[in-house]
LOLUM-307762 format. One record per residue: residue in one letter; y, z negated, x negated of N, C-alpha, C in turn. Coordinates in pm, whole numbers. Atoms other than C-alpha are relative to their C-alpha. Example, Ala and Ser with C-alpha at 12.3 -4.5 7.8 and 13.67 -1.06 7.14 Angstrom:
# residues 2
<node "a" <-119 0 -89> <-450 -780 -1230> <120 0 -90>>
<node "s" <-119 6 82> <-106 -714 -1367> <109 -73 77>>
# end
This chain:
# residues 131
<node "x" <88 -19 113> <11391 -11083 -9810> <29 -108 -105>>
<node "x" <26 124 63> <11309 -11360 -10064> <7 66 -129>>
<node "x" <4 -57 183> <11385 -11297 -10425> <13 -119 -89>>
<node "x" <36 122 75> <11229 -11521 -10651> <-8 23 -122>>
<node "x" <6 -69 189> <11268 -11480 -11086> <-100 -146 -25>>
<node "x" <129 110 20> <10974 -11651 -11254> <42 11 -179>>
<node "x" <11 -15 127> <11060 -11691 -11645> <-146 -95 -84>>
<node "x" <128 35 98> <10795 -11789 -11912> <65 94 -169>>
<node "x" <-19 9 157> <10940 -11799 -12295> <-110 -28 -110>>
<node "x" <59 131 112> <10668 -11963 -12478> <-108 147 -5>>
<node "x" <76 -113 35> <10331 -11804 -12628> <-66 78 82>>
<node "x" <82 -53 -96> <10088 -11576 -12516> <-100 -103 109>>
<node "x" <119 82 -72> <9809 -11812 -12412> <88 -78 108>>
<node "x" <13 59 -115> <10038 -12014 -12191> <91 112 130>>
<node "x" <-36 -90 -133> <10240 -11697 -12060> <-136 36 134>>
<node "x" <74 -69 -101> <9903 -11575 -11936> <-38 -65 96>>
<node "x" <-1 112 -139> <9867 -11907 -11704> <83 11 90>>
<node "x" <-117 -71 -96> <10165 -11762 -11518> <-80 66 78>>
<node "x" <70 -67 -80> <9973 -11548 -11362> <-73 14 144>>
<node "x" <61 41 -168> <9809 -11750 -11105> <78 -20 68>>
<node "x" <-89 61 -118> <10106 -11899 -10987> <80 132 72>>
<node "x" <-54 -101 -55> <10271 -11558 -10937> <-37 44 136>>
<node "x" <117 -45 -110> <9975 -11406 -10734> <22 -127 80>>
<node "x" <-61 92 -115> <10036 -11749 -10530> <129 2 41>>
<node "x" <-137 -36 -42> <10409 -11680 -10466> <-37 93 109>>
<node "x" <63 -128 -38> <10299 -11329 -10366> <-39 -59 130>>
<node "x" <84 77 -113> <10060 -11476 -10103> <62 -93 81>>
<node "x" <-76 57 -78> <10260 -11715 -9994> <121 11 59>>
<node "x" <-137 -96 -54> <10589 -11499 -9936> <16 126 25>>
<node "x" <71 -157 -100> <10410 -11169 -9847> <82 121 -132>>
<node "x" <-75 -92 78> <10543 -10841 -9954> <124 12 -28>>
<node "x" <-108 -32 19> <10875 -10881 -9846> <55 -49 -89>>
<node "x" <-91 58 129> <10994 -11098 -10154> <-27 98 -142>>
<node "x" <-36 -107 105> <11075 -10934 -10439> <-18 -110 -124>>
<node "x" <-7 69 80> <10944 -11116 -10742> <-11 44 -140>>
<node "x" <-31 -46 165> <11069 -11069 -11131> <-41 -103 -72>>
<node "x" <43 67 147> <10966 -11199 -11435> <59 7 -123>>
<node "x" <-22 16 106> <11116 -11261 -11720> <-53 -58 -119>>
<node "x" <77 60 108> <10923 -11345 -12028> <-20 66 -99>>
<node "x" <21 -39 61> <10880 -11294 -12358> <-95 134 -54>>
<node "x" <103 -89 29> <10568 -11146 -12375> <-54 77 111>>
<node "x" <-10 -71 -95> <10641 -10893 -12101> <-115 86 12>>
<node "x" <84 -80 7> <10363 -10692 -12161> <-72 -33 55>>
<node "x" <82 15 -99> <10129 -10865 -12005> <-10 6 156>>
<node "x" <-23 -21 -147> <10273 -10806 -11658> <-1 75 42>>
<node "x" <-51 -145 -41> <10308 -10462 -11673> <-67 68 106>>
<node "x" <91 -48 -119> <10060 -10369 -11443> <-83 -55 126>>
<node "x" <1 81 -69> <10043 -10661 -11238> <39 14 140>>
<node "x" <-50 -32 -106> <10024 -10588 -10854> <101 -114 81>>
<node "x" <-13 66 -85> <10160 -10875 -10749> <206 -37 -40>>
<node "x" <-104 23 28> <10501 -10821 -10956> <72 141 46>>
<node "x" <-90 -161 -64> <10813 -10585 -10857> <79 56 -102>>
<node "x" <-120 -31 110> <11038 -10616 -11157> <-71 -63 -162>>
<node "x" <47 116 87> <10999 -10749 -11500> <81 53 -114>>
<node "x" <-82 -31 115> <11221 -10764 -11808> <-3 -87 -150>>
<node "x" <8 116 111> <11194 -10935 -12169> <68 -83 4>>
<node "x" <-171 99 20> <11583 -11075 -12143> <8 -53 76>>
<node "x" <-22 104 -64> <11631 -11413 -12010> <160 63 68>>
<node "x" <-120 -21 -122> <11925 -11335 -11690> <98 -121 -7>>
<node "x" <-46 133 -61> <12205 -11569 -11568> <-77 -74 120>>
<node "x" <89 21 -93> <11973 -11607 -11293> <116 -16 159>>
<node "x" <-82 27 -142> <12250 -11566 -11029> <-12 168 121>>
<node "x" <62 -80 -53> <12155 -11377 -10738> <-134 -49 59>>
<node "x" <154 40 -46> <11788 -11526 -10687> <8 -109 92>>
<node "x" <19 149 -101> <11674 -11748 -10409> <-76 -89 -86>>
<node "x" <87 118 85> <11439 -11959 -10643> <-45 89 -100>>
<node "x" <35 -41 138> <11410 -11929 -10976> <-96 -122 -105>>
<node "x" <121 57 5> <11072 -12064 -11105> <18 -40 -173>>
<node "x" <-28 38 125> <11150 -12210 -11481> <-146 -99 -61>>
<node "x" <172 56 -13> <10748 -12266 -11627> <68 -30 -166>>
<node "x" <34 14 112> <10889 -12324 -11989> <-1 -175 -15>>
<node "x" <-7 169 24> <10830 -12714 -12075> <-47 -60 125>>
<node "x" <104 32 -101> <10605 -12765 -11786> <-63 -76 7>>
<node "x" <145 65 9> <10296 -12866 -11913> <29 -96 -122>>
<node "x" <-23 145 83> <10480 -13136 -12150> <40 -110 114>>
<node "x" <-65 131 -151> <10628 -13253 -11807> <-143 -44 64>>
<node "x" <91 15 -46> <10278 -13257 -11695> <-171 -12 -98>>
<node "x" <54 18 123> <10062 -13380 -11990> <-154 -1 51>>
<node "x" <130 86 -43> <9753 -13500 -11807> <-96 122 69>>
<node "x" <64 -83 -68> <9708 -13189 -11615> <-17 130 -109>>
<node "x" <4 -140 49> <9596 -12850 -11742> <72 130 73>>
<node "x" <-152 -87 41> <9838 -12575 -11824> <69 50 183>>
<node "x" <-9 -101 -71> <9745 -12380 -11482> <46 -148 134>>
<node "x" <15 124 -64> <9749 -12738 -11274> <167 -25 8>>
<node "x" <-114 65 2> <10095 -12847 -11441> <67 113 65>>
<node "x" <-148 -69 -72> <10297 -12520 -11336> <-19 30 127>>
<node "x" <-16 17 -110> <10109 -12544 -10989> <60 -96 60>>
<node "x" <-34 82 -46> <10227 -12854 -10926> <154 -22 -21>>
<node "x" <-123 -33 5> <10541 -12783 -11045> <79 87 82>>
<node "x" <-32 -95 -131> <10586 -12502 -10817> <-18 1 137>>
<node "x" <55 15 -165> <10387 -12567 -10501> <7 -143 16>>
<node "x" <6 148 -85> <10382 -12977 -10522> <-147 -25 11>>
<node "x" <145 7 -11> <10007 -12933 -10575> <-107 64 -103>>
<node "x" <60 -75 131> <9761 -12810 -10820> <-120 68 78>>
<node "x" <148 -77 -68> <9479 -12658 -10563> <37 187 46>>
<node "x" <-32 -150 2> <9524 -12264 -10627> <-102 37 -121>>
<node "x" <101 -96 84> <9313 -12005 -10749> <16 33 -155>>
<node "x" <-45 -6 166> <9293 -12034 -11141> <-33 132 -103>>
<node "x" <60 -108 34> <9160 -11699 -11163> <112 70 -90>>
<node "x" <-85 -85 49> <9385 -11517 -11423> <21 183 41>>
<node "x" <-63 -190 -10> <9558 -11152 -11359> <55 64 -71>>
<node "x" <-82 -118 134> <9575 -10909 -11598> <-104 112 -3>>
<node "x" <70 -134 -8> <9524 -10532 -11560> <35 59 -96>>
<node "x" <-7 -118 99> <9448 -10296 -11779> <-35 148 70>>
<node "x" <37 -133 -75> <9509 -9936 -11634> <-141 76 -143>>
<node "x" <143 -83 49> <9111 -9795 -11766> <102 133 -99>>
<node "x" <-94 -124 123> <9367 -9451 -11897> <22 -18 -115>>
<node "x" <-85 7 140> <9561 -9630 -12168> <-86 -77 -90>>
<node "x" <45 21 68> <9241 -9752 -12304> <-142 104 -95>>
<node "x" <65 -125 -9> <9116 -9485 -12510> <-177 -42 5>>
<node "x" <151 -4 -26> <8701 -9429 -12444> <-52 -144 154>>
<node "x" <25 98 -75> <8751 -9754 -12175> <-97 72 144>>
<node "x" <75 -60 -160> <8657 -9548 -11847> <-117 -8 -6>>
<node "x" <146 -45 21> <8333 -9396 -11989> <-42 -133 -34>>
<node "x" <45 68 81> <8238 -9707 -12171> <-56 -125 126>>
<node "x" <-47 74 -115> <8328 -9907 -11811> <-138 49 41>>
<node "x" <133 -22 -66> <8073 -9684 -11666> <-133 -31 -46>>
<node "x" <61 47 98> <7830 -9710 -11937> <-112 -156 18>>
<node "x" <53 120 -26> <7794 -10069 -11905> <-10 -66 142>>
<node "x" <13 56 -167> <7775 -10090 -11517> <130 -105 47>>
<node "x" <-106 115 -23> <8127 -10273 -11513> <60 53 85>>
<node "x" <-42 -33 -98> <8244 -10032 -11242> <34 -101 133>>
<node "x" <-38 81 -105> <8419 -10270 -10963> <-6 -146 -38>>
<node "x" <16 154 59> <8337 -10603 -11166> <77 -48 -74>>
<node "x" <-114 120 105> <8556 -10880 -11343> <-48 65 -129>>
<node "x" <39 -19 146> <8582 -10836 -11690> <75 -49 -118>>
<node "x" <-105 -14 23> <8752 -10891 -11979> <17 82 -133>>
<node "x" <25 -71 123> <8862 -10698 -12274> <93 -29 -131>>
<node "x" <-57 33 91> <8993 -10802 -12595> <11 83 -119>>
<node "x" <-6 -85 88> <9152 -10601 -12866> <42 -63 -106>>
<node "x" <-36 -12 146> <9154 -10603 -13237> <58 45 -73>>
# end
């Protein structure tokens, strides 16, 4: 089994570019790897199928087979965009799905379900932004 830690320190907007590369880990090392996250803004992972663990506090990182370090990335990779530089940083390539992942369990948003139905968003992309 493959155990891979993925940290991300920096803000929201570029934690949430993490995302793709995860879901590509995932995919490319199946179920059996076991992949954690460490990042600031932990919250956004929380319900992320494609993660197993996840904690705010940066680790010694000993223990992991590869440990994926996305902070100062996309200064190493100026030319490319955000989701580009930490593919290519990770895979050696930037051709991966740029689709972002982030769930919101419908429950913990109060009136979301009904409102979901409502507007015919049942089974469809979406996104939702709070104030």
């Amino acid at each position: 089994m493959k155990k891979i830690l993925v940290r991300k320190f920096g803000p929201v907007g570029d934690t949430i570019y993490t995302t793709q590369i995860i879901r590509k880990l995932r995919e490319d090392c199946g179920d059996d790897a076991v992949i954690k996250v460490e990042a600031a803004v932990y919250e956004l992972f929380l319900h992320n199928p494609y993660i197993d663990k996840i904690t705010p506090q940066r680790s010694n990182g000993v223990g992991w087979d590869q440990i994926v370090e996305l902070d100062g990335v996309h200064e190493k990779y100026k030319d490319l965009h955000i989701v580009d530089a930490y593919s290519e940083e990770v895979f050696g390539h930037s051709n991966i799905d740029k689709e972002i992942v982030y769930v919101i369990p419908q429950k913990q948003v109060p009136g979301a379900e009904g409102a979901i139905k409502d507007e015919g968003l049942v089974g469809k992309k979406f996104v939702v932004v709070e104030m």
